[in-house]
NUNU-389638 format. One record per atom (N, C-alpha, C): residue number from 1; x, y, z; residue in three letters; chain; atom name. Coordinates in steps of 0.02 Angstrom, whole numbers. Layout:
N
<pt NUM; <X; Y; Z>; ALA; A; CA>
...
//
This chain:
70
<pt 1; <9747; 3651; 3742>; UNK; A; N>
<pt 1; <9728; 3643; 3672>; UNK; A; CA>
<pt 1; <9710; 3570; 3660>; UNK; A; C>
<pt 2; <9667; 3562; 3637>; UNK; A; N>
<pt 2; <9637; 3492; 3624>; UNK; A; CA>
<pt 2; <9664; 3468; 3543>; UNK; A; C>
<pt 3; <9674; 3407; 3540>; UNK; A; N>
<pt 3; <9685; 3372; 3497>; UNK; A; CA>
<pt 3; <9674; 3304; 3466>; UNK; A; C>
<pt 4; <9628; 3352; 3400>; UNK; A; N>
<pt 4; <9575; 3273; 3404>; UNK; A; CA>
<pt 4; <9605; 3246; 3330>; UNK; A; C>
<pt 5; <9600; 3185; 3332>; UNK; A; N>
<pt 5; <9616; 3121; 3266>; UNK; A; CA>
<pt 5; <9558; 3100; 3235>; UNK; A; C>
<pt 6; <9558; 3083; 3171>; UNK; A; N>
<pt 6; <9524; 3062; 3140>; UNK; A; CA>
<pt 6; <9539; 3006; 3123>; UNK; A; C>
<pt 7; <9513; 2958; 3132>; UNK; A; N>
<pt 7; <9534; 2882; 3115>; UNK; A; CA>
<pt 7; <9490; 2861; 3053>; UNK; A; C>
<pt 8; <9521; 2817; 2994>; UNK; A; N>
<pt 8; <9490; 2847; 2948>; UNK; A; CA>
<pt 8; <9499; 2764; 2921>; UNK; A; C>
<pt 9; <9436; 2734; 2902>; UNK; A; N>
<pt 9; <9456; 2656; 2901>; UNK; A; CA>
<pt 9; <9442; 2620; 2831>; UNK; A; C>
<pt 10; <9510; 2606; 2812>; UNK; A; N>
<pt 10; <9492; 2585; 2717>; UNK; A; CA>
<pt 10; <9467; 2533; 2704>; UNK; A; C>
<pt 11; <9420; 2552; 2646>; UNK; A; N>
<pt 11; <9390; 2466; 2646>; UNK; A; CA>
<pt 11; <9413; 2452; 2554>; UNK; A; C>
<pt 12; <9475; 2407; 2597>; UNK; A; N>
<pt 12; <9520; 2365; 2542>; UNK; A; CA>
<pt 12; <9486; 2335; 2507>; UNK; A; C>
<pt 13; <9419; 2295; 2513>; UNK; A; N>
<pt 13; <9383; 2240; 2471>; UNK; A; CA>
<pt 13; <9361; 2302; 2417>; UNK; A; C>
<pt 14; <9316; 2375; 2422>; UNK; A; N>
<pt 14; <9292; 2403; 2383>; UNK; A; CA>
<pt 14; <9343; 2431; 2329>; UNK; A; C>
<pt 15; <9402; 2444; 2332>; UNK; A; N>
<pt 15; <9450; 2460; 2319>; UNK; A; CA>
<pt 15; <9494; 2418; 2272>; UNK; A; C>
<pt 16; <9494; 2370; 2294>; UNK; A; N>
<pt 16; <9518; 2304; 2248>; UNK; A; CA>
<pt 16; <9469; 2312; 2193>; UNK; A; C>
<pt 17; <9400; 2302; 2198>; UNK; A; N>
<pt 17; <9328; 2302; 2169>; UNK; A; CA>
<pt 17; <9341; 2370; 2135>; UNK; A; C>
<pt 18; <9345; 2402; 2145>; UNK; A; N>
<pt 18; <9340; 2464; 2094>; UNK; A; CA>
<pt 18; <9404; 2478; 2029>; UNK; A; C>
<pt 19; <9454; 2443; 2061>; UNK; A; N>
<pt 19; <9520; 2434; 2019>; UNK; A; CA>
<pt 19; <9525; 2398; 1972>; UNK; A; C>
<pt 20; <9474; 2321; 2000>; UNK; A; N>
<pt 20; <9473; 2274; 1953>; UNK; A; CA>
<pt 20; <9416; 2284; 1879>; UNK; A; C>
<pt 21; <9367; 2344; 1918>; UNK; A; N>
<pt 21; <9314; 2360; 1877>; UNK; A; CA>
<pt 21; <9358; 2409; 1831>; UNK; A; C>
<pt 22; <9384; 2450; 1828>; UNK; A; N>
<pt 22; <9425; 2522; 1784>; UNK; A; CA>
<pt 22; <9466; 2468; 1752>; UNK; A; C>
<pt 23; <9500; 2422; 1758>; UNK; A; N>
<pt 23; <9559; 2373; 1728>; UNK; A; CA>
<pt 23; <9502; 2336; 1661>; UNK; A; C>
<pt 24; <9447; 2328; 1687>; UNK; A; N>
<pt 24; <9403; 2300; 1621>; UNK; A; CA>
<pt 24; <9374; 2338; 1588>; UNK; A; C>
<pt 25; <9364; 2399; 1616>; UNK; A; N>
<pt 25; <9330; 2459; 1565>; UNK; A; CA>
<pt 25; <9385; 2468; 1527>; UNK; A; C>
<pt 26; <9447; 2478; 1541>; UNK; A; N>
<pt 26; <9508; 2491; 1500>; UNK; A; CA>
<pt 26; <9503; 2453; 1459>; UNK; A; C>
<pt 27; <9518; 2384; 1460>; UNK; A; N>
<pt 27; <9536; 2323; 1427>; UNK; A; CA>
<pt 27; <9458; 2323; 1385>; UNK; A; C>
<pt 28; <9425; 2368; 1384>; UNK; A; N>
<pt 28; <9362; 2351; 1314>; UNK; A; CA>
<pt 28; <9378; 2397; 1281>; UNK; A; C>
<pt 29; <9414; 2487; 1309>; UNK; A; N>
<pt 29; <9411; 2539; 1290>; UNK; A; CA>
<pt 29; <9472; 2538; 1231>; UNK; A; C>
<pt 30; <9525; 2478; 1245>; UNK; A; N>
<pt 30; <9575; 2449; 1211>; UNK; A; CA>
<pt 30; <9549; 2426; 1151>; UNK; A; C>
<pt 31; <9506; 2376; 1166>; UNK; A; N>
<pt 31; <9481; 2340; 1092>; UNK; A; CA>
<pt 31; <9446; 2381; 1060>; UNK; A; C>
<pt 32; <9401; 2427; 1095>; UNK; A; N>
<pt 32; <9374; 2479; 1050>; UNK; A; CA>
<pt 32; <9418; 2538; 991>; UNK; A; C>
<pt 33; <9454; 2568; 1049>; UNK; A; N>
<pt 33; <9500; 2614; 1026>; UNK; A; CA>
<pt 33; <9575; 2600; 975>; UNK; A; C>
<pt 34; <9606; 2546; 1006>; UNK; A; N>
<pt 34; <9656; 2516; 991>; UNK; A; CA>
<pt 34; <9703; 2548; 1052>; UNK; A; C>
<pt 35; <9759; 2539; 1071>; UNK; A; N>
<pt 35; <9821; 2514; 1079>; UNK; A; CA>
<pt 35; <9823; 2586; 1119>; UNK; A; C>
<pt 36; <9829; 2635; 1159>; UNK; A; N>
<pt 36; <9839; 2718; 1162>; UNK; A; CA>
<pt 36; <9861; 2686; 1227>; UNK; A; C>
<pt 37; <9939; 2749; 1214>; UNK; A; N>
<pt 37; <9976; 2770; 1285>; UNK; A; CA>
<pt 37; <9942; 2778; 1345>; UNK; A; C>
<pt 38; <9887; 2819; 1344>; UNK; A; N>
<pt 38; <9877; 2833; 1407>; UNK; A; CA>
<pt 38; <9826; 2785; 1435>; UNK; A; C>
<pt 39; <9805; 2742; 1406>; UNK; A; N>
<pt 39; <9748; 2675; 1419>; UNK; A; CA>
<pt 39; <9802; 2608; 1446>; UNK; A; C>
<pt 40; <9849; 2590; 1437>; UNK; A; N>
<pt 40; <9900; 2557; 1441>; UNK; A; CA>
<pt 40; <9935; 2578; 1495>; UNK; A; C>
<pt 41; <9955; 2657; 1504>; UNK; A; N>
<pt 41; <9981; 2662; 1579>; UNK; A; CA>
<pt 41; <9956; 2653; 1631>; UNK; A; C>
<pt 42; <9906; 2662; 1621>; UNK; A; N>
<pt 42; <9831; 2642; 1674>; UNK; A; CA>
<pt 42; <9831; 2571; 1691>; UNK; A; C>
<pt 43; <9829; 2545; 1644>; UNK; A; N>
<pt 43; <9834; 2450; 1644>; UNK; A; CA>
<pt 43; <9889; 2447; 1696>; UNK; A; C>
<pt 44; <9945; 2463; 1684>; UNK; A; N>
<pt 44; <10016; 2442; 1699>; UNK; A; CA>
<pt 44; <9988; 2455; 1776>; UNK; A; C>
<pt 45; <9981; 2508; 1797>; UNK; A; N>
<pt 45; <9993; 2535; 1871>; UNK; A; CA>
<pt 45; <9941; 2505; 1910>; UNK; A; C>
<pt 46; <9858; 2478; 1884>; UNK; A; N>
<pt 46; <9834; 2453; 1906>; UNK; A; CA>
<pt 46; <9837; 2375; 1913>; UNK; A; C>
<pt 47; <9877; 2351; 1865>; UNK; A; N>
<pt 47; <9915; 2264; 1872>; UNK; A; CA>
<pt 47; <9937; 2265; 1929>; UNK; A; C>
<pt 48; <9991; 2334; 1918>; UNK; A; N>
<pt 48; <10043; 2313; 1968>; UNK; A; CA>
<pt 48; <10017; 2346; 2027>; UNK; A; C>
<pt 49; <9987; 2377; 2046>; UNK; A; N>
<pt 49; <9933; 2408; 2111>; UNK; A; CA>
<pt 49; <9909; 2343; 2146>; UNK; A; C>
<pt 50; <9882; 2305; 2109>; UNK; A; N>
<pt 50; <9856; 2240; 2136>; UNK; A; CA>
<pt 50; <9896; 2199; 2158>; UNK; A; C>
<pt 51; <9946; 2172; 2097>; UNK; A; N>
<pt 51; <10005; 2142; 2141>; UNK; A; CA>
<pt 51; <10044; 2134; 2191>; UNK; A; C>
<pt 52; <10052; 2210; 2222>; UNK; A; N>
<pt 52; <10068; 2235; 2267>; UNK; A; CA>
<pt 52; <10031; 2218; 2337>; UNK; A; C>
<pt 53; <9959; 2241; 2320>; UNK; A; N>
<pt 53; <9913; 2234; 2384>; UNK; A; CA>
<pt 53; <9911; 2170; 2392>; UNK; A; C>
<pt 54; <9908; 2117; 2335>; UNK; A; N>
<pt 54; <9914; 2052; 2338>; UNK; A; CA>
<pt 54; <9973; 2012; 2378>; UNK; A; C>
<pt 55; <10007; 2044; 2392>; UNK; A; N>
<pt 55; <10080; 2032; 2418>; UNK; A; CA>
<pt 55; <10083; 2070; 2493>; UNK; A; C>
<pt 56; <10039; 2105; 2509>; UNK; A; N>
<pt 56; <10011; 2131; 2576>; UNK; A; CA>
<pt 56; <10026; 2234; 2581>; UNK; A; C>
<pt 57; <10055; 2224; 2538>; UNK; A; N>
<pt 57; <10057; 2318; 2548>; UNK; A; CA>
<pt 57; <10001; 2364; 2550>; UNK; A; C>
<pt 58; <9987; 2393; 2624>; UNK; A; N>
<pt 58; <9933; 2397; 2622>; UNK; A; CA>
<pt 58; <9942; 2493; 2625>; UNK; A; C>
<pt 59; <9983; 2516; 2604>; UNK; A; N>
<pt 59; <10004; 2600; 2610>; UNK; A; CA>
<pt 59; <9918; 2622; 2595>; UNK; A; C>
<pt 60; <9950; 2693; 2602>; UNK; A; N>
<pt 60; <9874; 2746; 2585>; UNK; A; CA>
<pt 60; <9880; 2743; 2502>; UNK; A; C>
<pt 61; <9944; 2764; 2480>; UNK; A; N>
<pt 61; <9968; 2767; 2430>; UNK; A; CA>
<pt 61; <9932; 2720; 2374>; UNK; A; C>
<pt 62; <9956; 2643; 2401>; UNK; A; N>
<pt 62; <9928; 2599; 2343>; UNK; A; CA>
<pt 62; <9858; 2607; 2361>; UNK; A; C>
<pt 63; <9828; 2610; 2411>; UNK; A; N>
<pt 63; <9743; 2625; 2414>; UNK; A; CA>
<pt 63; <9718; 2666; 2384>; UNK; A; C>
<pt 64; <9741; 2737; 2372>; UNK; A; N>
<pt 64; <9713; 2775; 2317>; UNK; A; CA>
<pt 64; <9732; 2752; 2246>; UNK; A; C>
<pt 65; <9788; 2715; 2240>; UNK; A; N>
<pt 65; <9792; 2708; 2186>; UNK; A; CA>
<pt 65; <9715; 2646; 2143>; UNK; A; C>
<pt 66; <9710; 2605; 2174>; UNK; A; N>
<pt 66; <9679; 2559; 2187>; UNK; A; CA>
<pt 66; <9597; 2577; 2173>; UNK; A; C>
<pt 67; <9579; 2618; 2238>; UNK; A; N>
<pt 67; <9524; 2656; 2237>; UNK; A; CA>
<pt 67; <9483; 2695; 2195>; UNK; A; C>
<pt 68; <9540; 2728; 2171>; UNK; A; N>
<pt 68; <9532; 2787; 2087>; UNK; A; CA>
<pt 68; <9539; 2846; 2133>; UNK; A; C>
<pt 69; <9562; 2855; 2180>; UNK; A; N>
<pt 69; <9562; 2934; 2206>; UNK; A; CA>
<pt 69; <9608; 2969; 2168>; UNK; A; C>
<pt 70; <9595; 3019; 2160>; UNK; A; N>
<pt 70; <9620; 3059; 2120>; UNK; A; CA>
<pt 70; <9659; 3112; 2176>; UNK; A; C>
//
């Protein structure tokens, strides 16, 4: 039985880049909208998403988070 891997290679720069882009759509969607729970949790997890990677954690985990994978 054969057994094959998929090696699957993240690209952290686009990822950062896409996090930092959703963190400013938020932060206008704020001034537009005002102040809403679920625009703010978003903020929070993507601050701290960054922080994290900034600090070297490089999981799958914070990469999707990061990324926007859903």
């Amino acid at each position: 039985m054969e057994c094959t891997q998929e090696i699957i290679t993240l690209d952290w720069n686009q990822a950062v880049n896409n996090a930092k882009e959703e963190l400013k759509a938020l932060k206008q969607m704020e001034i537009i909208f005002g102040n809403t729970i679920t625009i703010m949790t978003r903020v929070v997890i993507i601050e701290e998403a960054l922080k994290k990677h900034a600090k070297g954690d490089n999981s799958i985990e914070l990469y999707q988070l990061l990324a926007g994978v859903q």
